[in-house]
C-alpha beads as a LAMMPS data file, in Angstrom:
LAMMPS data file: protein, C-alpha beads

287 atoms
286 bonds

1 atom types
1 bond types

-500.0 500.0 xlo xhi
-500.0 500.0 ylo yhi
-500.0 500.0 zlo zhi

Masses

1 110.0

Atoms # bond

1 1 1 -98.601 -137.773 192.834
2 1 1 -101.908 -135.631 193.310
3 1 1 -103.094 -137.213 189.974
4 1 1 -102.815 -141.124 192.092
5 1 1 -103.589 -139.815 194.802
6 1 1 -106.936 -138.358 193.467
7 1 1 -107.183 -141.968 191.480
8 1 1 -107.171 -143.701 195.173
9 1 1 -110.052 -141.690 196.775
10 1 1 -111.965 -142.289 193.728
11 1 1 -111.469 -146.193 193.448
12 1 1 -111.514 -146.646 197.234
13 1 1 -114.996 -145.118 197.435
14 1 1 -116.491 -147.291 194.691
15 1 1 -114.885 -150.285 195.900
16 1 1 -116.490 -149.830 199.263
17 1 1 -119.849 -148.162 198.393
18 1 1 -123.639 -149.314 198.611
19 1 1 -125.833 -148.756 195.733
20 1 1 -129.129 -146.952 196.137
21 1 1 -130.757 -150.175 194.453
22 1 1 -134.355 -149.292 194.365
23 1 1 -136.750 -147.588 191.811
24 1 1 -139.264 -144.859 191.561
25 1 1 -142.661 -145.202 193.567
26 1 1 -145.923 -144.977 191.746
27 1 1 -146.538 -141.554 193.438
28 1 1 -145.238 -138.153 193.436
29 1 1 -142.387 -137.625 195.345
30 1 1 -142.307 -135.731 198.678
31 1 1 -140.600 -132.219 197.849
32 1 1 -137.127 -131.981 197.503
33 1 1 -136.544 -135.692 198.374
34 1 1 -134.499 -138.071 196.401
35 1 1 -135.527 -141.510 198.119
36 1 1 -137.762 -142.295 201.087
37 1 1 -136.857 -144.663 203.824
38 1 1 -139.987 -146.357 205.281
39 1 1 -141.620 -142.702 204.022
40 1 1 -139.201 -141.078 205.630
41 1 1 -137.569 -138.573 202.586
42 1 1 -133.782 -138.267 202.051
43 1 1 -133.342 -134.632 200.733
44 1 1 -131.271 -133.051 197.763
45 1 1 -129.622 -130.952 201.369
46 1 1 -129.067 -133.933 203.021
47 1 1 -127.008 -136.022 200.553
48 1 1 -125.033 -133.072 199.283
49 1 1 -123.811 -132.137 202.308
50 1 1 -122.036 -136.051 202.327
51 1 1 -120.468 -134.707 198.731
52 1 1 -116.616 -134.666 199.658
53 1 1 -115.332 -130.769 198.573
54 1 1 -113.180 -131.225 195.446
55 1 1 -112.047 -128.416 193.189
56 1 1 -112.314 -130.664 189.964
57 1 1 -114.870 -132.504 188.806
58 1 1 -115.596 -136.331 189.316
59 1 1 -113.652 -138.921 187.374
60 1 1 -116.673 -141.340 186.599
61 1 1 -115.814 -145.179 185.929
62 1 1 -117.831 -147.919 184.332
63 1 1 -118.630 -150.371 187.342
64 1 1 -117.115 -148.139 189.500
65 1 1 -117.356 -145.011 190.888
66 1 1 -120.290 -143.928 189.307
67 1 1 -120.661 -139.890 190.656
68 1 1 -120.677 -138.176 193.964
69 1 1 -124.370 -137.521 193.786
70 1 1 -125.142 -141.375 193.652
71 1 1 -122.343 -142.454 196.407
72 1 1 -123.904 -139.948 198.158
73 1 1 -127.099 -141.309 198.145
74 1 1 -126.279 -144.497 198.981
75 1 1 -124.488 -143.272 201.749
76 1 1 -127.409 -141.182 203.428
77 1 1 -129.764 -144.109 202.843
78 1 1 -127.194 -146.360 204.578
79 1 1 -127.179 -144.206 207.755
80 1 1 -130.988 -143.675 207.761
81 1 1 -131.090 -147.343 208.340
82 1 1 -128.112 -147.453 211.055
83 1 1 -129.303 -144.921 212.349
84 1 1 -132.867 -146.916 212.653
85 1 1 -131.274 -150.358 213.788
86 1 1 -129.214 -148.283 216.685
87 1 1 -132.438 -146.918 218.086
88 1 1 -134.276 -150.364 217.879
89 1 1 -131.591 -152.196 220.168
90 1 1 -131.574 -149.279 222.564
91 1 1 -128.354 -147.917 221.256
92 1 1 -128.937 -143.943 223.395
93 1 1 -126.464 -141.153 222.308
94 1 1 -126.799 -137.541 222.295
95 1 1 -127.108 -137.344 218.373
96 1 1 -127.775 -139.504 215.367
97 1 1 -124.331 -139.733 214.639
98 1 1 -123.156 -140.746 217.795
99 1 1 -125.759 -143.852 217.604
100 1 1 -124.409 -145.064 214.277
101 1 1 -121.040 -144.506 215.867
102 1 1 -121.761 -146.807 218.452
103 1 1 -123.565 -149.661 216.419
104 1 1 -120.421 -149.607 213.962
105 1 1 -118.243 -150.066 216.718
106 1 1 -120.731 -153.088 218.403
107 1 1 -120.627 -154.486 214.927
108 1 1 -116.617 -154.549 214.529
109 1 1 -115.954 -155.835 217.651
110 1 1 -119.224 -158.825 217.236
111 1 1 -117.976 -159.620 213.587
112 1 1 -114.148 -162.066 212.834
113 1 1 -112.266 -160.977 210.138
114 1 1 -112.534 -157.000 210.511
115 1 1 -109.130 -156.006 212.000
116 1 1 -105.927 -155.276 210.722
117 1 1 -104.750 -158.184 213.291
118 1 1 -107.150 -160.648 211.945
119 1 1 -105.940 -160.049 207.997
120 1 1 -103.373 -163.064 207.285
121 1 1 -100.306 -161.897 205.472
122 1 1 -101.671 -164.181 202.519
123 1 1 -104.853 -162.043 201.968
124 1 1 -103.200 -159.100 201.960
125 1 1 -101.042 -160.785 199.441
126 1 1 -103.613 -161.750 196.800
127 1 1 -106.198 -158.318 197.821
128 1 1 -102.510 -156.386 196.465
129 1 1 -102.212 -158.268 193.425
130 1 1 -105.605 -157.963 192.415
131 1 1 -105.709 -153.663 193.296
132 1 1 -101.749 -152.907 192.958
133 1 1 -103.349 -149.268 191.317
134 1 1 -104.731 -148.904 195.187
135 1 1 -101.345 -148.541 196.232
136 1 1 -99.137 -146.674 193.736
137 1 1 -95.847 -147.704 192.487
138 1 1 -97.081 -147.414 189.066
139 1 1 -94.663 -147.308 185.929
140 1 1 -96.384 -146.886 182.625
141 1 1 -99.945 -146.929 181.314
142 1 1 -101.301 -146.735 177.810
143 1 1 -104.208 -145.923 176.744
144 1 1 -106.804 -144.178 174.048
145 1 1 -108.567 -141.481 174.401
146 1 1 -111.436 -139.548 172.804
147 1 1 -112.111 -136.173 173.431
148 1 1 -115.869 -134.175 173.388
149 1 1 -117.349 -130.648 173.284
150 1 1 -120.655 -132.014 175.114
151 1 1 -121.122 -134.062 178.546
152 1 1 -124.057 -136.069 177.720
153 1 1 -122.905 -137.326 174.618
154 1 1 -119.612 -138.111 175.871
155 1 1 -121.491 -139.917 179.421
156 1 1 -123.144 -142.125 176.319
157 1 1 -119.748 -142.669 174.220
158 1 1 -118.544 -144.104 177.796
159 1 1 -121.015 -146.740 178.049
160 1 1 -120.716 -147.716 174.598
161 1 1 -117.133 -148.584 174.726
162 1 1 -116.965 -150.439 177.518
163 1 1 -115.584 -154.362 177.173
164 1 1 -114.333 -152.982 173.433
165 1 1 -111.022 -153.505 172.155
166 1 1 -108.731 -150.121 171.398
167 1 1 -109.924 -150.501 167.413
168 1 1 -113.233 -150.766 168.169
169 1 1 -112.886 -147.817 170.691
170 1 1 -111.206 -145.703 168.098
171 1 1 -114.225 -146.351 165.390
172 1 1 -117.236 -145.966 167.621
173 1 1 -115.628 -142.908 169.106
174 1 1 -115.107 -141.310 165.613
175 1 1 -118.623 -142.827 164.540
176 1 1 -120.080 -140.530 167.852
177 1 1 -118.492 -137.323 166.513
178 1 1 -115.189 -136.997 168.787
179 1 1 -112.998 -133.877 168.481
180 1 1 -110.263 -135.621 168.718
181 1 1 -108.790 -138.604 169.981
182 1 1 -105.700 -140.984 170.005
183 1 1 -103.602 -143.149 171.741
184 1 1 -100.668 -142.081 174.601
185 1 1 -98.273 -144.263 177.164
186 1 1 -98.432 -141.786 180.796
187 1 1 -95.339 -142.873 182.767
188 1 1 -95.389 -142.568 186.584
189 1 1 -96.186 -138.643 187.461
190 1 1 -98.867 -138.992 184.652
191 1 1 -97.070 -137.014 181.751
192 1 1 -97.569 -137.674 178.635
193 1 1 -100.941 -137.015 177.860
194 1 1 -103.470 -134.136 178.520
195 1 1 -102.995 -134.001 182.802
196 1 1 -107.056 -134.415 182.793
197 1 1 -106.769 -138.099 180.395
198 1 1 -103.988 -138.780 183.185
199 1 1 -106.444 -138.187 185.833
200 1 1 -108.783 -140.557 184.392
201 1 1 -105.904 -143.291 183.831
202 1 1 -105.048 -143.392 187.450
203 1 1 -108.210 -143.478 188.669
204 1 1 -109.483 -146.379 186.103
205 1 1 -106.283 -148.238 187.346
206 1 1 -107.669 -151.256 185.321
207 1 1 -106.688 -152.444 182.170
208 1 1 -109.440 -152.579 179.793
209 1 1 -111.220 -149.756 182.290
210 1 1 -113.275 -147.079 180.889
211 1 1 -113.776 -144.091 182.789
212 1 1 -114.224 -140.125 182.097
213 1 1 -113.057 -137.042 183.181
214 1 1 -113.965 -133.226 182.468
215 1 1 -113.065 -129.547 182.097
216 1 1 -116.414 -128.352 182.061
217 1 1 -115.128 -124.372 182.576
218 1 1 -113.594 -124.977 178.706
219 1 1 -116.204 -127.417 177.424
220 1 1 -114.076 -130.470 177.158
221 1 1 -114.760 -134.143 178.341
222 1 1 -112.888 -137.224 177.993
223 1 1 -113.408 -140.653 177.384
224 1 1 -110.449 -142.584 178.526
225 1 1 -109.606 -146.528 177.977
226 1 1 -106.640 -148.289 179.808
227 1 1 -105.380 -150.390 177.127
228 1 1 -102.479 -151.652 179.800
229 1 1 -101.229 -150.957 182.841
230 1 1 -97.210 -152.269 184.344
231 1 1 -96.111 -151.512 187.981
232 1 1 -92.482 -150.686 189.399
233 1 1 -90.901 -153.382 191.351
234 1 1 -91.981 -153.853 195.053
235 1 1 -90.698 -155.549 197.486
236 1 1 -92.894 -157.059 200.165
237 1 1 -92.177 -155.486 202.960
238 1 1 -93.659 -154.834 206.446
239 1 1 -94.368 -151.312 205.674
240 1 1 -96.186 -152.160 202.765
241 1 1 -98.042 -154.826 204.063
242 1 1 -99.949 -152.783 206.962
243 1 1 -100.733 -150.803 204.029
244 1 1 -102.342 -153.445 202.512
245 1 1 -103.862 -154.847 205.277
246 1 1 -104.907 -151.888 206.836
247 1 1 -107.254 -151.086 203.662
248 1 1 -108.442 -154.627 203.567
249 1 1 -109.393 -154.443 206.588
250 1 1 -111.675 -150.854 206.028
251 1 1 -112.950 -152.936 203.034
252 1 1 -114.571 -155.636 204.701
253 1 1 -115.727 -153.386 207.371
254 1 1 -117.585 -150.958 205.054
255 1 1 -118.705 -154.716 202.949
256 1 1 -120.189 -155.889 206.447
257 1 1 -122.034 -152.658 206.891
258 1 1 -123.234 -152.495 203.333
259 1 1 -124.650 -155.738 203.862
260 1 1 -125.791 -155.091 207.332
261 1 1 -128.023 -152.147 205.572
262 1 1 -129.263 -154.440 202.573
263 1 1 -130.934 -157.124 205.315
264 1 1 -132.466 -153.687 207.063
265 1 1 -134.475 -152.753 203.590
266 1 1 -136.463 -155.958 204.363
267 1 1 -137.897 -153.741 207.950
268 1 1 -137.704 -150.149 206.246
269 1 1 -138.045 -150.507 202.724
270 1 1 -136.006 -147.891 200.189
271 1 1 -137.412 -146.270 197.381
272 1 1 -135.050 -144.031 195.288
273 1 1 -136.755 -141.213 192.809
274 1 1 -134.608 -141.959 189.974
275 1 1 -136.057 -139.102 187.576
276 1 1 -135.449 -136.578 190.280
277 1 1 -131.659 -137.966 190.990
278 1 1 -131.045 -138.141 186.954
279 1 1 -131.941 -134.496 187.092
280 1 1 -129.781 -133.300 190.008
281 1 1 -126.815 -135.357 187.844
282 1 1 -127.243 -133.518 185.121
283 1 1 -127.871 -130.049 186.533
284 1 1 -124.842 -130.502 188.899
285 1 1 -122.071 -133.045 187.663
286 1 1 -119.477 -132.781 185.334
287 1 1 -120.726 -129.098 185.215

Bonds

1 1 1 2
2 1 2 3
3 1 3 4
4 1 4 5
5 1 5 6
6 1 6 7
7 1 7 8
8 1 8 9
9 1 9 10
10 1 10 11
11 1 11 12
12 1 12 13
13 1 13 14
14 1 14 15
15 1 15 16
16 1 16 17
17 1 17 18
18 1 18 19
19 1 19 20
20 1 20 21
21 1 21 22
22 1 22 23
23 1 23 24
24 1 24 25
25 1 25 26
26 1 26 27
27 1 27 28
28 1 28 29
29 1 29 30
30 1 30 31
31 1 31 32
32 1 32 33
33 1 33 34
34 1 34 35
35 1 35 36
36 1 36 37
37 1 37 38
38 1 38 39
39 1 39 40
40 1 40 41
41 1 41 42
42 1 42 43
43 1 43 44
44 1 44 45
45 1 45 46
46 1 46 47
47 1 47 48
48 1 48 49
49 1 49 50
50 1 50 51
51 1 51 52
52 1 52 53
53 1 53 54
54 1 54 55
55 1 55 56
56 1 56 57
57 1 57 58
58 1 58 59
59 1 59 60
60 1 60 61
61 1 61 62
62 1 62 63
63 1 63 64
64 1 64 65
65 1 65 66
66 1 66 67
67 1 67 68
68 1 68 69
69 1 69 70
70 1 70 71
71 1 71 72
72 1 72 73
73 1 73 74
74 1 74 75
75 1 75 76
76 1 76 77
77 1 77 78
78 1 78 79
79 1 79 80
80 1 80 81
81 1 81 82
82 1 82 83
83 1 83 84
84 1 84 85
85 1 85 86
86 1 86 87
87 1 87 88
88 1 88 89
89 1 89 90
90 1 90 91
91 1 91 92
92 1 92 93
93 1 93 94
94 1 94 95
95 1 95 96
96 1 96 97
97 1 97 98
98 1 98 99
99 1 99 100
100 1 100 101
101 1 101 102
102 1 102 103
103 1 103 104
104 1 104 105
105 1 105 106
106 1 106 107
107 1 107 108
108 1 108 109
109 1 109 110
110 1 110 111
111 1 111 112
112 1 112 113
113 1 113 114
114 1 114 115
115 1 115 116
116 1 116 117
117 1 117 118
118 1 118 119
119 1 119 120
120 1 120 121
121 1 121 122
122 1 122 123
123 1 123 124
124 1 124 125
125 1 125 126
126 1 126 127
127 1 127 128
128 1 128 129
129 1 129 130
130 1 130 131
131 1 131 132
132 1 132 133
133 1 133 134
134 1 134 135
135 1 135 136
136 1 136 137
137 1 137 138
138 1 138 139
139 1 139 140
140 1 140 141
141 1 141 142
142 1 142 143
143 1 143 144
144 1 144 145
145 1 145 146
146 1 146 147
147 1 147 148
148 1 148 149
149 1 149 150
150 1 150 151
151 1 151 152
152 1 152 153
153 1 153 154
154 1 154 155
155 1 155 156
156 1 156 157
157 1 157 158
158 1 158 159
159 1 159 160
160 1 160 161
161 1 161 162
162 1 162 163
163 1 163 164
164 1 164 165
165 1 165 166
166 1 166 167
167 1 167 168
168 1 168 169
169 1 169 170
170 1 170 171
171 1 171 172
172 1 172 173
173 1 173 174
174 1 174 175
175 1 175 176
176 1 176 177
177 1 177 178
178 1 178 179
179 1 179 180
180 1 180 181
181 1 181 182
182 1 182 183
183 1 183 184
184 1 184 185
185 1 185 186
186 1 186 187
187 1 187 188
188 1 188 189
189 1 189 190
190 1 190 191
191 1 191 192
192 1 192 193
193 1 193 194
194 1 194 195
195 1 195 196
196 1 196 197
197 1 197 198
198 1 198 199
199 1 199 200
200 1 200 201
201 1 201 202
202 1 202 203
203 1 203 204
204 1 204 205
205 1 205 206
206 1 206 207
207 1 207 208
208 1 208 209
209 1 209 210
210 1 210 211
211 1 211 212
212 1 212 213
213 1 213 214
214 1 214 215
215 1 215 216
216 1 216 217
217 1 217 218
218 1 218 219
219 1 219 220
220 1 220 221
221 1 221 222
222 1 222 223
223 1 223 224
224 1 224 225
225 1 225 226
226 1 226 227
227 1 227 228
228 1 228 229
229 1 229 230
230 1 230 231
231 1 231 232
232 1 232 233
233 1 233 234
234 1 234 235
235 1 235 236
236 1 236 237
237 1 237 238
238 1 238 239
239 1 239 240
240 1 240 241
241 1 241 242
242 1 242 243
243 1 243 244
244 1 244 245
245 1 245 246
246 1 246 247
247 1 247 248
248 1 248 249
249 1 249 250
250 1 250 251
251 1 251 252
252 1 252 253
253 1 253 254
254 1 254 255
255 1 255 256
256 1 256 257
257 1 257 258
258 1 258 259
259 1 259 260
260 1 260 261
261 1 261 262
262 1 262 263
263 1 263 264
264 1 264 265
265 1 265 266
266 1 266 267
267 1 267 268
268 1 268 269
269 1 269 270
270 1 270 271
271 1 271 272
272 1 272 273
273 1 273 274
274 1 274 275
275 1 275 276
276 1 276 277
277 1 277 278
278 1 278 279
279 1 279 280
280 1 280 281
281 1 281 282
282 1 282 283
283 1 283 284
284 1 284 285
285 1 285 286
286 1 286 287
C-alpha cells in the first residue's frame, strides 16, 4: 500500500506539472539563481523549499515525473507569474501567497468545467480507464529490470530504453554494463521483486513505462520497464466515482493554471539556467 501510494504522488505531480520550458541566457547568471522571471532570479532556496520531504529518493519516469528539483522549478516560476498577474488586476492581500490564493480562486469560479459538479459521470469514466494505476486496485505487473552500481550511467540506460521491447531492453542493458538484471511479475502489495523495482512499477503504472528508482546509501539504481500491467475487478460505484471525479477535476484546474502561466511568459519572459539546474540534479538527486 505505501509502495501505490508513493506511485500516486509521483504520477499525480507529473500529470499536473508545468515545465520550466526555457533555456540559458547569453549572460552569467545572477548568484545562486536557477531562472529569472522578467530579471527577477528564482533561487536554489527558493525552489527547494517547494521540494515535498520524502525519506527515499525520487522515482524518475520517462515523460513523466522527471525529479523534484525540476517540478520544483516549474512550480516557483509558476507562482512568480501568479503572483505578478494578482498584483496587476489589483488583487491586495497581506502576503504573496494570499494573492495567488485569491487569483486561483477568481480563476475557478470565472472558468466551466473545473468542479467536481461540472465533471459528467462519462469523463470520469474514460479519465479512469485511461489512469486506472491513479486509483489502485491493481493485480499483477510484470516487468524487467536492470540493476547499476552508478547513477549517471543508469539516468542514461533509462533514456535509451525507452519505446524498446523487453529483448531489446535486456541487450542494451547488458551492452551498458548492468549488474544484474531480469524479469519478475509483482502482485498487488508489490512482492515479488526487490521492494525498490516495486516502487518503480507502481509509480510507472504504464505498460511499456520506463522509470528508475535508487538506493543511493548502498550504491544501487534501477532501471525498471512495465512490460504489462492487469487490474482487479471494480465496480463502478458512487464512491469510486467522486474519486475519479474529484482528481479530474484538480487536473484541469492545475491544466488551466499551467496554461494561464504559459500566456503570462509573453509579459514576463522566463529564462531557466539549465547548466546551473543540471548541476544542482546531480549534486542532490538520486544521492
Amino acid at each position: 500500500m505505501k509502495l501505490l501510494l508513493a506511485a500516486v504522488s509521483f504520477v499525480m505531480l507529473a500529470l499536473s506539472a508545468s515545465g520550466c520550458g526555457s533555456t540559458d541566457k547569453s549572460v552569467d547568471p545572477p548568484p545562486n539563481a536557477l531562472a529569472v522571471v522578467a530579471d527577477e532570479p528564482i533561487t536554489v532556496e527558493q525552489v527547494r523549499k517547494l521540494i515535498p520531504d520524502d525519506p527515499l529518493p525520487p522515482v524518475l519516469v520517462v515523460g513523466g515525473y522527471s525529479g523534484p528539483w525540476r517540478e520544483a522549478l516549474g512550480l516557483a516560476i509558476r507562482n512568480e507569474l501568479l503572483g505578478r498577474e494578482a498584483a496587476r488586476r489589483g488583487i491586495d492581500a497581506s502576503t504573496r501567497a494570499q494573492q495567488i490564493a485569491t487569483l486561483i480562486t477568481h480563476e475557478q469560479r470565472g472558468t466551466a468545467g473545473l468542479t467536481v459538479e461540472s465533471v459528467t459521470d462519462g469523463e470520469a469514466r474514460s479519465w479512469y480507464r485511461e489512469r486506472r494505476s491513479l486509483f489502485g486496485n491493481v493485480e499483477e505487473i510484470q516487468v524487467a529490470w536492470a540493476e547499476f552500481a552508478d547513477d549517471a550511467e543508469a539516468r542514461k540506460v533509462m533514456k535509451r530504453v525507452a519505446g524498446v521491447d523487453q529483448p531489446t531492453f535486456q541487450r542494451l542493458v547488458r551492452e551498458d554494463n548492468a549488474s544484474k538484471s531480469g524479469t519478475a511479475i509483482l502482485n498487488d502489495h508489490g512482492e515479488g521483486a526487490d521492494p525498490m523495482i516495486a516502487r518503480a512499477a507502481f509509480a510507472i503504472g504504464t505498460a511499456g513505462g520506463v522509470g528508475l528508482s535508487a538506493d543511493p546509501q548502498n550504491k544501487r539504481w534501477w532501471v525498471v520497464r512495465v512490460e504489462r500491467i492487469s487490474f482487479k475487478q471494480v465496480n463502478w460505484d458512487e464512491a469510486l466515482a467522486y474519486r475519479v471525479k474529484s482528481a479530474l477535476a484538480a487536473y484541469r484546474q492545475d491544466e488551466h493554471l499551467r496554461r494561464l502561466a504559459d500566456s503570462l511568459r509573453k509579459k514576463w519572459p522566463v529564462h531557466v539556467y539549465e547548466t546551473r539546474l543540471a548541476g544542482v540534479i546531480a549534486t542532490e538527486e538520486l544521492r
